[in-house]
N, C-alpha and C positions, 0 to 999 in steps of 0.2 A: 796592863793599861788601866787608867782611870779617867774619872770625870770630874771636873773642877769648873766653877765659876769665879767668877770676882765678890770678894765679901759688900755687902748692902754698904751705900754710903749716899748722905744728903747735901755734900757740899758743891763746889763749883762745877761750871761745864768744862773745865777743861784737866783739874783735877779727876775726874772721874773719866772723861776721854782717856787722859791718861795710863788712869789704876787698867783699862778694858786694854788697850792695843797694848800693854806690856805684858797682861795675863796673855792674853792671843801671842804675840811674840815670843816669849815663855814655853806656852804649850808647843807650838811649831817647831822653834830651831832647838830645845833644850831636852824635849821630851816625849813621848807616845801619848799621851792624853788625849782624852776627845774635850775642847772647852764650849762650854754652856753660856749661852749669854744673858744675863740678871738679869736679875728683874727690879727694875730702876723707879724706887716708888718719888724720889722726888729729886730737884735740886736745886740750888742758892740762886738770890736773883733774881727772883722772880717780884719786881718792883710794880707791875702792873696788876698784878694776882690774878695772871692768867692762866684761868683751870685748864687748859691744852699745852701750857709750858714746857710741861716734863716730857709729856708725847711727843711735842716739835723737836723736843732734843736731841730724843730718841731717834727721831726718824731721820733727823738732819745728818747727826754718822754713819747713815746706809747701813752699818756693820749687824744689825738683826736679824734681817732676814738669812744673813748666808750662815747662821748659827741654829742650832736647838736654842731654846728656850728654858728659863725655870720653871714655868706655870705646868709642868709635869712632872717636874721630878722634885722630890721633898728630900731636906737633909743631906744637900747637896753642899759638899764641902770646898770653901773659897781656899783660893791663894793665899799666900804670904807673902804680904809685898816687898818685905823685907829678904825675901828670895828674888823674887822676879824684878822687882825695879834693882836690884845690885845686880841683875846676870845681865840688865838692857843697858843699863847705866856703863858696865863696867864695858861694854863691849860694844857699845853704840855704834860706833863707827862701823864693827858689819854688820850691824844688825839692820843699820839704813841699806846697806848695800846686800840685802839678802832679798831673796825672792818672796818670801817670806813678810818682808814689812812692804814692797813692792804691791805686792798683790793688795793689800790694806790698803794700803796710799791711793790704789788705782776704786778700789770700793767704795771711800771715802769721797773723791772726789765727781763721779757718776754723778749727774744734770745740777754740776753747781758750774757758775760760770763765775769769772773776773768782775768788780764791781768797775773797774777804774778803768779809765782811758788809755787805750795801749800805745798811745801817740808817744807817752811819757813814759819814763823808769821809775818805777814808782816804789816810794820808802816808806813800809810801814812802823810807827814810832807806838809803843804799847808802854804807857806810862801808867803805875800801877800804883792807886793813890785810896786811901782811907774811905769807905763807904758804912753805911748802914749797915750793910750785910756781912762785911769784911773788916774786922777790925785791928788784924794781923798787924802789927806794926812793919815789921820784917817785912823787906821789899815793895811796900808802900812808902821807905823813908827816904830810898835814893834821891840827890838832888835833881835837882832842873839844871844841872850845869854839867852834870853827867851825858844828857841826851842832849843836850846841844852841843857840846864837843862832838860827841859824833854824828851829828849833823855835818856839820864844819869839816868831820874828817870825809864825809863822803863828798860834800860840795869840792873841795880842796882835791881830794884823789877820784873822781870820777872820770872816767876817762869814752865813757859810750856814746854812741852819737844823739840820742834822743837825751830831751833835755828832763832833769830832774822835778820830782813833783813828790814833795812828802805830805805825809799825814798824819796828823797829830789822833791817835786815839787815847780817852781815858774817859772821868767821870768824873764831875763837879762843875762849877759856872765858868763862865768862855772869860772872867777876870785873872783865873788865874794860871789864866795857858798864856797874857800877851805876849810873855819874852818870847814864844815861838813865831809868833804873827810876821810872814815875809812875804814877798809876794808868790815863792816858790813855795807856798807852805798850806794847807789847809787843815784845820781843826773839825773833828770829828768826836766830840763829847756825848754821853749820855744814850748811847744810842743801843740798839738788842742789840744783846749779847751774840747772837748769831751774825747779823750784819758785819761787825768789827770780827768776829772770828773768821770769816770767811775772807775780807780783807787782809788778812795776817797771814793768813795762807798762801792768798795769791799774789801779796807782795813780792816787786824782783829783788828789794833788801828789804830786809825787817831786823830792824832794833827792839831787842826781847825785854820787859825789867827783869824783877825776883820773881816770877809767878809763873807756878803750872800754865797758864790758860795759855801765855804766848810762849812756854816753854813747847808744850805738845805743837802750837801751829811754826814753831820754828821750825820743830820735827819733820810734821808733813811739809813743810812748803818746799819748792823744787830753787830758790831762788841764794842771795846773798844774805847769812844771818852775821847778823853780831850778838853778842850773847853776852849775858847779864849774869856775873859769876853768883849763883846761889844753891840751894841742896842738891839740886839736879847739875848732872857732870854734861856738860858738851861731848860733843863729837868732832871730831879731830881738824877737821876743815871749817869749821866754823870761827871765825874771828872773835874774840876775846874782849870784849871791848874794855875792861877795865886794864889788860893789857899795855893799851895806848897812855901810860902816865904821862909823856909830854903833856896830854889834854886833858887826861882830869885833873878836876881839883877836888 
């Protein structure tokens, strides 16, 4: 038996969500390890330059406390992600359905609540678009005709009795979201990163882009995903959205 952490990393909240519940996932169902949980000196995003940022983030995954900590043990040697995201990736589908990411999912969610009206089915839309902080091309380039086909496909095949209520989430000025603008539709731009995370989770569909952040809340969420083909592989029950070529263009 050993002891492993997650190697140090400064970039997004859900890239790093990510890199932690697949080392945890990893250790569980793959191997005898005991895993340690980092020590997380910062991360992307932080547009307000709020010194309690990185602590909110921290705290927002519950996932701390039910772990050891680094701030005692030194030379404590990380993962390989290139091990553990191919053994989650490759075998996703039970790795959702093990006790194992169960027990996570139930940690992770502990005194967060629904932000939306549960009158409605609510669509969360996570359109992943060029910032300051992110300059990635990749998966910021998908078009706007992407996520409004499946729009369309859901308006079109929805079949539950509560009436549909989507939401535009992303980042930049409300000119250049108008094509979404309907009256079943609300925009939700520029807003903490926690807020719109938490909506992504608890959406009952969520349309994913190219990006860790709503890739991990597609993960956790219990609802309908479409999914946004890019380096991370789906899970086997999750819809395809570029799949549907009648609707893209």
């Amino acid at each position: 038996m050993s002891t492993f952490t997650t190697n140090p990393r400064t970039d997004g909240f859900g890239a790093q969500l990510q890199n932690i519940m697949f080392d945890i996932l990893y250790t569980k169902l793959h191997t005898n390890n005991t895993y340690v949980f980092p020590d997380i000196k910062s991360f992307e995003h932080n547009y307000d330059k709020d010194p309690l940022f990185t602590q909110k983030l921290i705290d927002y995954m519950n996932l701390k406390p039910h772990f050891p900590n680094t701030h005692s043990l030194e030379n404590l040697p990380g993962y390989d992600t290139n091990v553990t995201y191919r053994f989650c990736e490759d075998n996703l589908t039970n790795v959702l359905n093990s006790n194992a990411f169960k027990e996570i999912q139930d940690i992770f969610f502990e005194n967060k609540q629904t932000p939306f009206n549960t009158d409605f089915f609510n669509v969360a839309v996570q359109i992943r678009r060029y910032n300051q902080e992110d300059i990635r091309v990749a998966g910021s380039d998908t078009p706007d005709q992407y996520y409004l086909n499946l729009i369309q496909h859901f308006r079109h095949f929805y079949q539950g009795k509560k009436p549909l209520k989507f939401h535009i989430y992303s980042q930049g000025p409300s000119s250049n979201y108008s094509m979404y603008l309907s009256d079943d539709t609300e925009l939700h731009l520029n807003e903490f990163v926690l807020d719109t995370f938490t909506a992504l989770v608890f959406a009952d569909g969520l349309i994913t882009s190219g990006s860790s952040f709503s890739y991990i809340a597609a993960i956790l969420n219990k609802g309908l995903i479409y999914y946004k083909r890019f380096w991370h592989k789906p899970a086997n029950h999750w819809v395809i959205g570029d799949m549907l070529s009648h609707l893209i263009k």
